[in-house]
Structures are given as C-alpha cells and as structure tokens.
Jmol script that loads the backbone (N, CA, C; Angstrom):
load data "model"
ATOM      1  N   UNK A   1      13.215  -2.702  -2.869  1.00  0.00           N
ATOM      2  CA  UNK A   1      11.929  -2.541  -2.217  1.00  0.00           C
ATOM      3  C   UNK A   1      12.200  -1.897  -0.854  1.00  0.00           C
ATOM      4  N   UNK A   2      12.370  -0.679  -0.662  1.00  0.00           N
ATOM      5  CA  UNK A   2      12.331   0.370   0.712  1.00  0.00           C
ATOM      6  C   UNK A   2      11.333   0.028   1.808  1.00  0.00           C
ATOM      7  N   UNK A   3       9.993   0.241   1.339  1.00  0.00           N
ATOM      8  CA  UNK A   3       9.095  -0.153   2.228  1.00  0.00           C
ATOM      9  C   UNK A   3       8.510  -1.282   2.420  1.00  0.00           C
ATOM     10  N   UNK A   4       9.360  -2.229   1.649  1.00  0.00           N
ATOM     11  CA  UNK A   4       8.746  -3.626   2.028  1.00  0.00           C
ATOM     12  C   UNK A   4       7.550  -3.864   1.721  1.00  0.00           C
ATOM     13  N   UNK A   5       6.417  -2.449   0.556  1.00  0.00           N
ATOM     14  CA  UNK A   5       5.599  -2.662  -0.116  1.00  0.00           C
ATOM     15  C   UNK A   5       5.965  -3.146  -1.805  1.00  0.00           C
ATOM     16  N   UNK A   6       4.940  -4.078  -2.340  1.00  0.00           N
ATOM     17  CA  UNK A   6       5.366  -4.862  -3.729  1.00  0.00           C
ATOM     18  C   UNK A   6       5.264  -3.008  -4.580  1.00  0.00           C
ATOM     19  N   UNK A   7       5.722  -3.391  -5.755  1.00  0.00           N
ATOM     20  CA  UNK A   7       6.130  -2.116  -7.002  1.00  0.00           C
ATOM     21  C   UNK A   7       4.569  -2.603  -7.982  1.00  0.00           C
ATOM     22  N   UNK A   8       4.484  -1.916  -8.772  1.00  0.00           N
ATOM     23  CA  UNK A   8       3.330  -2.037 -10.337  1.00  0.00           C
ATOM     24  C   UNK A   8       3.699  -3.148 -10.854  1.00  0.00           C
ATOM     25  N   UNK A   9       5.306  -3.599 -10.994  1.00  0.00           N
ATOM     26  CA  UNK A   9       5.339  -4.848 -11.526  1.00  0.00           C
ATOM     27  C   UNK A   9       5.071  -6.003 -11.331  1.00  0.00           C
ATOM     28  N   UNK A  10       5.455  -5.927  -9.858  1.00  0.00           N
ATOM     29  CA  UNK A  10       4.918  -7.456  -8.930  1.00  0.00           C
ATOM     30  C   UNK A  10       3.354  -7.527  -9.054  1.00  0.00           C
ATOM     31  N   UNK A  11       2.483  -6.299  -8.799  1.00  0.00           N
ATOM     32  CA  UNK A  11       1.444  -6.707  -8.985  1.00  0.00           C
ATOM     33  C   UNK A  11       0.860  -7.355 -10.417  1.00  0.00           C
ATOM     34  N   UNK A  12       1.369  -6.336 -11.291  1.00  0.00           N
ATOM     35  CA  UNK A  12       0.768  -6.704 -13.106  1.00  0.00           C
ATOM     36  C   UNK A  12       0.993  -8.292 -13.247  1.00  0.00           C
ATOM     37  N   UNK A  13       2.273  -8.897 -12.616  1.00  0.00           N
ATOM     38  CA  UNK A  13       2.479 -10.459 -12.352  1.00  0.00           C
ATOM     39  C   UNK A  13       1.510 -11.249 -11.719  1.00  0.00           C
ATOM     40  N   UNK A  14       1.435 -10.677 -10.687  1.00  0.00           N
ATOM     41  CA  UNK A  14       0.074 -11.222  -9.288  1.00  0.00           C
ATOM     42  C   UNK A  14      -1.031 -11.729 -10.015  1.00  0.00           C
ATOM     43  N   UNK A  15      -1.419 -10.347 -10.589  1.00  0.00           N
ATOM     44  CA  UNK A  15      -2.767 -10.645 -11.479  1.00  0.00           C
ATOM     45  C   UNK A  15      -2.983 -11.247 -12.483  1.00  0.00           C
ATOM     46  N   UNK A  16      -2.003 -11.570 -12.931  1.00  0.00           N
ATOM     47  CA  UNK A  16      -1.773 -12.521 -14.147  1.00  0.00           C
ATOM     48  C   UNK A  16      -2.127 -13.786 -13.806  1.00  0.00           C
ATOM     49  N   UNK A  17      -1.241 -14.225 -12.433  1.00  0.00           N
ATOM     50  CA  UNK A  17      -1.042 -15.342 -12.219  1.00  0.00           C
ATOM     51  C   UNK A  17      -2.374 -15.962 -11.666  1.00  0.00           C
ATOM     52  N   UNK A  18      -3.229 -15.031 -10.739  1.00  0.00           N
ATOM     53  CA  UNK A  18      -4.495 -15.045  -9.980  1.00  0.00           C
ATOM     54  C   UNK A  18      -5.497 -15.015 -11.167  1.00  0.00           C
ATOM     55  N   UNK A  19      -5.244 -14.723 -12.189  1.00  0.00           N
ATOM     56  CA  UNK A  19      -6.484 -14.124 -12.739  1.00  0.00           C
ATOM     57  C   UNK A  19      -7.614 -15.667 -13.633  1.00  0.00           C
ATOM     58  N   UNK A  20      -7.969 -16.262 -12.849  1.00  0.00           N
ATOM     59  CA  UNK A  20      -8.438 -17.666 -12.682  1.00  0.00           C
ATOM     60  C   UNK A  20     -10.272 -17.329 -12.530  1.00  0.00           C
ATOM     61  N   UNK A  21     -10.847 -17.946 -12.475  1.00  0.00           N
ATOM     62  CA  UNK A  21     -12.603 -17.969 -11.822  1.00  0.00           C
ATOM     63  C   UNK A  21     -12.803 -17.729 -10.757  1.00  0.00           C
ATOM     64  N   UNK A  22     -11.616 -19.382  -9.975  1.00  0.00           N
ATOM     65  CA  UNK A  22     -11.808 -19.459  -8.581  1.00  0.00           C
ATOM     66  C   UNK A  22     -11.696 -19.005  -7.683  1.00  0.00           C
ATOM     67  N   UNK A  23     -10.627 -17.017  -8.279  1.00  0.00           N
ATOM     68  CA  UNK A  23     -10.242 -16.387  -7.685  1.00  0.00           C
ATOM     69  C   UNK A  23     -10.766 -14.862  -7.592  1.00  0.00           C
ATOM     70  N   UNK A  24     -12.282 -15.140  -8.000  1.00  0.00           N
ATOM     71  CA  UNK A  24     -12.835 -13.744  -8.385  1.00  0.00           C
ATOM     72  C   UNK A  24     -13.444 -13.847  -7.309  1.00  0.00           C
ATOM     73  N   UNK A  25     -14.020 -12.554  -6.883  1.00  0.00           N
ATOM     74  CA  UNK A  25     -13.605 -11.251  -7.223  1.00  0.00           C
ATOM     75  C   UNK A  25     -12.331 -10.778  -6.876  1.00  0.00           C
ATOM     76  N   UNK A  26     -11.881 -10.166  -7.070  1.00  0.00           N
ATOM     77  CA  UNK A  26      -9.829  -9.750  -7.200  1.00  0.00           C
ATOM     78  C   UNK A  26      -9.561  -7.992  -6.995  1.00  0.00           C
ATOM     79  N   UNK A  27      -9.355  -7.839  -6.126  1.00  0.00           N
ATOM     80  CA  UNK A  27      -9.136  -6.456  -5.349  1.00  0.00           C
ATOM     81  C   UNK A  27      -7.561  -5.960  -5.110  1.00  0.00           C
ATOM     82  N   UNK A  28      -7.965  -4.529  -5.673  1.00  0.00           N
ATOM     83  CA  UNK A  28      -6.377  -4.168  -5.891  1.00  0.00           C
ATOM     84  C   UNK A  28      -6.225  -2.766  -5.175  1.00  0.00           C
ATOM     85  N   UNK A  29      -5.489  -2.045  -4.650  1.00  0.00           N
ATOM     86  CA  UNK A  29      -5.137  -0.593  -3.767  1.00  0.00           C
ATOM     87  C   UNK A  29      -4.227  -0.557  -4.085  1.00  0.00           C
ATOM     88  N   UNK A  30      -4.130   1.033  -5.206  1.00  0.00           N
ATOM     89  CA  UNK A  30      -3.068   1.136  -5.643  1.00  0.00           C
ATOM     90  C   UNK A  30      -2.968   3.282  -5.343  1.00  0.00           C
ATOM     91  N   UNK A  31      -1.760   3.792  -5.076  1.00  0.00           N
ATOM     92  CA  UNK A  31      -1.910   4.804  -4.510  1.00  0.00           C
ATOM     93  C   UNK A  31      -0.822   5.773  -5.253  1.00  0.00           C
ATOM     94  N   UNK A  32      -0.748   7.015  -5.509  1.00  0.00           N
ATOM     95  CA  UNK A  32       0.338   7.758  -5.850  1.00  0.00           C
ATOM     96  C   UNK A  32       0.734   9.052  -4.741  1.00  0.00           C
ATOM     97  N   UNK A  33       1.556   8.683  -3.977  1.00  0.00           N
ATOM     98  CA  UNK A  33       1.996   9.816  -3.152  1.00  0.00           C
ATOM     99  C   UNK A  33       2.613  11.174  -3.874  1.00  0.00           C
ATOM    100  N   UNK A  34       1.731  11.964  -3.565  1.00  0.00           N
ATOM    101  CA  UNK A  34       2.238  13.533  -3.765  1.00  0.00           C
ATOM    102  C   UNK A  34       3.590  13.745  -3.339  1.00  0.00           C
ATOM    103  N   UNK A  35       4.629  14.391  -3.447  1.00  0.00           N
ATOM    104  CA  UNK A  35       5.790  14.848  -2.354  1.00  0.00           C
ATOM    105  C   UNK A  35       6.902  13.609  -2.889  1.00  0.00           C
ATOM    106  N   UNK A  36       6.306  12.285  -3.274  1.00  0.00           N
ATOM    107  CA  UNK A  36       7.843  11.353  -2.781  1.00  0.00           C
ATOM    108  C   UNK A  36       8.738  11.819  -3.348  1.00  0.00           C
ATOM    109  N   UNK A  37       8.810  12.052  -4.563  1.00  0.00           N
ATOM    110  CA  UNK A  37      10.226  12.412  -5.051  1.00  0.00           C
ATOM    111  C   UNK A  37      11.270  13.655  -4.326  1.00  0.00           C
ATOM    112  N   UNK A  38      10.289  14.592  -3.687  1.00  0.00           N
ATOM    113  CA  UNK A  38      11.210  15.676  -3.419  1.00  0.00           C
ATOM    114  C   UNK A  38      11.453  15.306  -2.021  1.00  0.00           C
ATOM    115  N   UNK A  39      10.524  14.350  -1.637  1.00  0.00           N
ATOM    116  CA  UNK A  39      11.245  13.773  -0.091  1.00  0.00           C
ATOM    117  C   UNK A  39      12.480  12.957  -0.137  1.00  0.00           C
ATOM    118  N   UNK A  40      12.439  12.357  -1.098  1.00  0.00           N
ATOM    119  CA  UNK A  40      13.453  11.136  -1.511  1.00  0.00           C
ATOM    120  C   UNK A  40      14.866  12.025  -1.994  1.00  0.00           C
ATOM    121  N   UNK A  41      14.553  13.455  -2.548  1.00  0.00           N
ATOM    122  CA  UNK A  41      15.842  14.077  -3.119  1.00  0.00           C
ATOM    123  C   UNK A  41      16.389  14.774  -1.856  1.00  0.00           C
ATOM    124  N   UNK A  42      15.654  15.301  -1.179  1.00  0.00           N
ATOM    125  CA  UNK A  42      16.044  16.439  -0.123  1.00  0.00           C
ATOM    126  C   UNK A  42      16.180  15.236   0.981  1.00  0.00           C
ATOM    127  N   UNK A  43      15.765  14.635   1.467  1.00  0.00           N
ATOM    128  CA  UNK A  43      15.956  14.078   2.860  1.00  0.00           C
ATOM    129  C   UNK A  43      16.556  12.959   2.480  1.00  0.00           C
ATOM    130  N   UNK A  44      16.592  12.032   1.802  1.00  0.00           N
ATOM    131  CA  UNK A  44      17.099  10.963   1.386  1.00  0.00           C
ATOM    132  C   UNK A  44      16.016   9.894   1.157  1.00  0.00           C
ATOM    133  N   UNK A  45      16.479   8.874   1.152  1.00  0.00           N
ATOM    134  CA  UNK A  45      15.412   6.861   0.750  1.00  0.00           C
ATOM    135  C   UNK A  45      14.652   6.981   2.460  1.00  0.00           C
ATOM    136  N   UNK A  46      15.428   7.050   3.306  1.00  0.00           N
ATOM    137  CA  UNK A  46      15.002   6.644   3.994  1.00  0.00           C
ATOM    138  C   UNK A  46      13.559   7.371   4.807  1.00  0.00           C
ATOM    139  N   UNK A  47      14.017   8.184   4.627  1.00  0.00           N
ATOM    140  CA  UNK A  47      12.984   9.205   5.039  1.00  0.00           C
ATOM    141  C   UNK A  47      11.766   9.399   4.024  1.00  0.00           C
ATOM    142  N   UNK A  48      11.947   9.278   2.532  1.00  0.00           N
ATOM    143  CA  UNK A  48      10.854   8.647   1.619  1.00  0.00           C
ATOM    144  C   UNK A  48      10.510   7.525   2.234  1.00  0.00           C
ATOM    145  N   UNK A  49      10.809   6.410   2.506  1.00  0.00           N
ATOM    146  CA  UNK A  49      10.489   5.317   3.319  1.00  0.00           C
ATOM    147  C   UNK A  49       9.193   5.612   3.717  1.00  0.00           C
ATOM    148  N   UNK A  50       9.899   6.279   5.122  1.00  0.00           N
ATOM    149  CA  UNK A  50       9.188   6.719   6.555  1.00  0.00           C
ATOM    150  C   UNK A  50       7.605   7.357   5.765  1.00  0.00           C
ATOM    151  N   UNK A  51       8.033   8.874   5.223  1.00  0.00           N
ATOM    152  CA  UNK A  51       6.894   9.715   4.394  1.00  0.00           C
ATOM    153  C   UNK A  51       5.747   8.333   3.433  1.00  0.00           C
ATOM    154  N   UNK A  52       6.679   7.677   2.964  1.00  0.00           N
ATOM    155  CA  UNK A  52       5.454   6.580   2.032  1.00  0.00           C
ATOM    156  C   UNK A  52       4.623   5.746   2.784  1.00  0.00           C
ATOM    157  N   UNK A  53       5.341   5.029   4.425  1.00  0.00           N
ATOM    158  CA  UNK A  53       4.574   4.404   5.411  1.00  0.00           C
ATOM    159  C   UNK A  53       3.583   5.043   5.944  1.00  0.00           C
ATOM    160  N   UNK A  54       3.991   6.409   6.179  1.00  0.00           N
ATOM    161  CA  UNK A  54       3.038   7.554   7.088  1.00  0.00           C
ATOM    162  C   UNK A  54       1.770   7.613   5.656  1.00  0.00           C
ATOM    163  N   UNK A  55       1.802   7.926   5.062  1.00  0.00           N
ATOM    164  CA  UNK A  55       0.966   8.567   3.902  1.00  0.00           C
ATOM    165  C   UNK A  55      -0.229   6.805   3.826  1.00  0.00           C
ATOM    166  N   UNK A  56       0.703   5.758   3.726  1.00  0.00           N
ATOM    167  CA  UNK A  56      -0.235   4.646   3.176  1.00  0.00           C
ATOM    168  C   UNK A  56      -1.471   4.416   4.616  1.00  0.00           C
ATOM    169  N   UNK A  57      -0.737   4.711   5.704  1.00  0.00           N
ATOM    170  CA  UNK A  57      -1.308   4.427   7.076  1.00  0.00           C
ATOM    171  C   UNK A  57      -2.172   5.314   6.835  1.00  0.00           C
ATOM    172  N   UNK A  58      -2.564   6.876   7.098  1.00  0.00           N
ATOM    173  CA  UNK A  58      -3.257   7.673   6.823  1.00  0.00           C
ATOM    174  C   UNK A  58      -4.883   7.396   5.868  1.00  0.00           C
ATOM    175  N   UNK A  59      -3.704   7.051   4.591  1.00  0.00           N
ATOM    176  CA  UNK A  59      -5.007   6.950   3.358  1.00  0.00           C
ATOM    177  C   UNK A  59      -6.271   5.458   3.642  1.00  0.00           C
ATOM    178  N   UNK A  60      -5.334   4.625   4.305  1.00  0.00           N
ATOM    179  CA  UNK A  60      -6.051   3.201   5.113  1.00  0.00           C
ATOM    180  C   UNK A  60      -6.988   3.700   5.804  1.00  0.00           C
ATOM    181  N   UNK A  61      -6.241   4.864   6.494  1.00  0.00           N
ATOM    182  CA  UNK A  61      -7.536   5.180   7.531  1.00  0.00           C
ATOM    183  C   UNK A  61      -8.340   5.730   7.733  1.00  0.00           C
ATOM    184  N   UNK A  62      -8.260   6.816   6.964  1.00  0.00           N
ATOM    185  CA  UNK A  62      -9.091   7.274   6.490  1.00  0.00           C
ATOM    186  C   UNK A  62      -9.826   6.995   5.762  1.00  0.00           C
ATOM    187  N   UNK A  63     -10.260   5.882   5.008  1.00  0.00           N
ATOM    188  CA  UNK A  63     -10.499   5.260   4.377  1.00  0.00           C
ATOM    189  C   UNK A  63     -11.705   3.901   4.685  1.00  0.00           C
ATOM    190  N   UNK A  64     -10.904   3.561   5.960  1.00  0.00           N
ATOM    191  CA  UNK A  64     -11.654   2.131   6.153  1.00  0.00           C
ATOM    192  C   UNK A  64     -13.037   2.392   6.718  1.00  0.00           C
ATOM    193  N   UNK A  65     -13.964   1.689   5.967  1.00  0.00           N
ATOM    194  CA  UNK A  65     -15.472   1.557   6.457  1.00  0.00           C
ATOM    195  C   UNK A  65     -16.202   2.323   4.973  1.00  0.00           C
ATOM    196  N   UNK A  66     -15.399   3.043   4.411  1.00  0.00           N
ATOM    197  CA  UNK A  66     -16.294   3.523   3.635  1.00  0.00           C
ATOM    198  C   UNK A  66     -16.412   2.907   1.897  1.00  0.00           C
ATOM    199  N   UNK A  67     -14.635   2.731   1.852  1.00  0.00           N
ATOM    200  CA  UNK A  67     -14.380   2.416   0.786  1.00  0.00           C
ATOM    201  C   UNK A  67     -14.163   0.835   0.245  1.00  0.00           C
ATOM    202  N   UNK A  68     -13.983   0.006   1.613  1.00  0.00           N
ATOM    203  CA  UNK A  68     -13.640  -1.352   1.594  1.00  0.00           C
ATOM    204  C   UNK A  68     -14.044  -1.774   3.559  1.00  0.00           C
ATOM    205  N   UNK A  69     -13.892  -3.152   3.718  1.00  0.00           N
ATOM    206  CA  UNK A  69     -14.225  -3.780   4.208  1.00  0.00           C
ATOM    207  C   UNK A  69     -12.692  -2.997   5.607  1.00  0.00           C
ATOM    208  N   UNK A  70     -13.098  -2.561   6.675  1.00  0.00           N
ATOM    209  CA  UNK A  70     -12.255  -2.244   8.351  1.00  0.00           C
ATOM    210  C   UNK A  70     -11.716  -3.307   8.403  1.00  0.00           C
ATOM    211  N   UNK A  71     -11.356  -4.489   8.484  1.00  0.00           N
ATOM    212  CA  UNK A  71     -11.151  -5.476   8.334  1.00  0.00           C
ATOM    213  C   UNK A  71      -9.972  -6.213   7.800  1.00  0.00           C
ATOM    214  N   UNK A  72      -9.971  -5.322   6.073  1.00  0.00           N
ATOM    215  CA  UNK A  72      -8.847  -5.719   5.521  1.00  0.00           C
ATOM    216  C   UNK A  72      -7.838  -4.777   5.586  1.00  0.00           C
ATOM    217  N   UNK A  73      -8.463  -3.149   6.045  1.00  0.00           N
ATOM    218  CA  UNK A  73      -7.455  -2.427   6.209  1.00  0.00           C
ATOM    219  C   UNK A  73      -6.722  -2.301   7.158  1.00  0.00           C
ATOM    220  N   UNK A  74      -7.514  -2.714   8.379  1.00  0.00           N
ATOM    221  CA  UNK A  74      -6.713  -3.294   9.874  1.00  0.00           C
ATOM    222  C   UNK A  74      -5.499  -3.950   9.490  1.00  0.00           C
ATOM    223  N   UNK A  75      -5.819  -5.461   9.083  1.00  0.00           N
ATOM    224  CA  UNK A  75      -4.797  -6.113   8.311  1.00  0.00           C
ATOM    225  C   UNK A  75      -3.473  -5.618   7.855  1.00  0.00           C
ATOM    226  N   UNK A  76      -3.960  -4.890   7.025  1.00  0.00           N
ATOM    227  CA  UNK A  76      -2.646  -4.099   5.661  1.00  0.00           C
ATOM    228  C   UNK A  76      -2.121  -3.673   6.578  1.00  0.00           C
ATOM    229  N   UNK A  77      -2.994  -2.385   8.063  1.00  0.00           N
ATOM    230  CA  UNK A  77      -1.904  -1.599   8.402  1.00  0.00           C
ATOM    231  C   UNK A  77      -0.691  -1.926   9.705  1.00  0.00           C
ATOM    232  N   UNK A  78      -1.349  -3.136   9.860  1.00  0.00           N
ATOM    233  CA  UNK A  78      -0.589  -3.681  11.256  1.00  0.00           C
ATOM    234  C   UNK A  78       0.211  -4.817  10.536  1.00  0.00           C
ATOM    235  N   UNK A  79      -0.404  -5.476   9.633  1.00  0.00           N
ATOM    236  CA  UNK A  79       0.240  -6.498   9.235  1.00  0.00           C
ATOM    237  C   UNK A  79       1.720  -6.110   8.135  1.00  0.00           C
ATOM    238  N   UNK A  80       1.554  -5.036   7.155  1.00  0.00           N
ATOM    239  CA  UNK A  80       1.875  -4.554   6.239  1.00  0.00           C
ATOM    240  C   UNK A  80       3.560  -3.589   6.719  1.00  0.00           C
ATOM    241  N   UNK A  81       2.083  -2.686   6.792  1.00  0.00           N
ATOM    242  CA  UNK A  81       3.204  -1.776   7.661  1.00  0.00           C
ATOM    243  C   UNK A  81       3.408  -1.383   9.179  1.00  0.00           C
ATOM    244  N   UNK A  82       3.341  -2.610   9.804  1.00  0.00           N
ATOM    245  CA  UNK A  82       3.805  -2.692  10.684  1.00  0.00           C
ATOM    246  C   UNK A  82       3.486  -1.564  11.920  1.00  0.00           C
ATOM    247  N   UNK A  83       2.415  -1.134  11.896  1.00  0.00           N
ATOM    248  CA  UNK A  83       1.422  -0.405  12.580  1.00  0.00           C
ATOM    249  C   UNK A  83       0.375  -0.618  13.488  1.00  0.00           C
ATOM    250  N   UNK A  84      -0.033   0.066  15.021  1.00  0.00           N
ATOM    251  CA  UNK A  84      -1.198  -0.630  15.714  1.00  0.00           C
ATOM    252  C   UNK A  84      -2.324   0.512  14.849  1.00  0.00           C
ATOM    253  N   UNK A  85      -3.322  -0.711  14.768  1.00  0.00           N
ATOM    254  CA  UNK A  85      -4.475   0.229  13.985  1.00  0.00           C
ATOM    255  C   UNK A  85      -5.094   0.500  15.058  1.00  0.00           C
TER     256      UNK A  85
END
end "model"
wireframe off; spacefill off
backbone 0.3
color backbone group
C-alpha cells in the first residue's frame, strides 16, 4: 500500500462486512487515474505515490459541494492524505 490509500480488495471486504441495515446508506469513491502506470514506469513508486496523492486531492476538490457533502471531503483530504484543505 504506497499511498496509504485501501486497494478494490479491502474495500469488496469492507462492504461485505458493513453491508448490515444499521449501516445504510453506504458510500463508496472509487477513482481510476489516467497516467499511473507510465508514472510508476518512468519515474518510479514513489513518484506514482506523489502523482496518485496530487490527482486524489484535486478530484476531492474539485468535487466537493457538488457531488457529496464539503465536509466529508475536507476529511479524506487532510485526514487521508494528509493535506490542508
């Protein structure tokens, strides 16, 4: 785990485990970065890293108010990835 974000698998688990009454409604953000692979071949992991943090921060922010609650994306991006929103 590079960015210290969970993979498709951890989540498909998550939801398994959550997927209860008491726990509805159940919200998921899931994203495919353009570029990672050829960032990850040419520059290396780490710098995919960096490119996957920059890209998730971006899409948050662009994002917040319209698509979900400012609130939780604040959260993700300071809490997550370690970002001032």
């Amino acid at each position: 785990m590079l960015t210290g974000l969970y993979n498709r698998r951890y989540y498909a688990e998550e939801l398994c485990r959550l997927d209860t009454q008491r726990n509805y409604p159940i919200s998921l953000i899931m994203a495919d970065i353009n570029g990672l692979k050829l960032t990850n071949d040419t520059f290396g992991h780490t710098a995919g890293e960096a490119f996957s943090r920059e890209k998730a921060a971006e899409e948050i922010k662009r994002f917040a108010g319209y698509q979900f609650d400012p609130e939780i994306a604040k959260v993700f991006v300071e809490k997550v990835l370690g970002e001032k929103w």
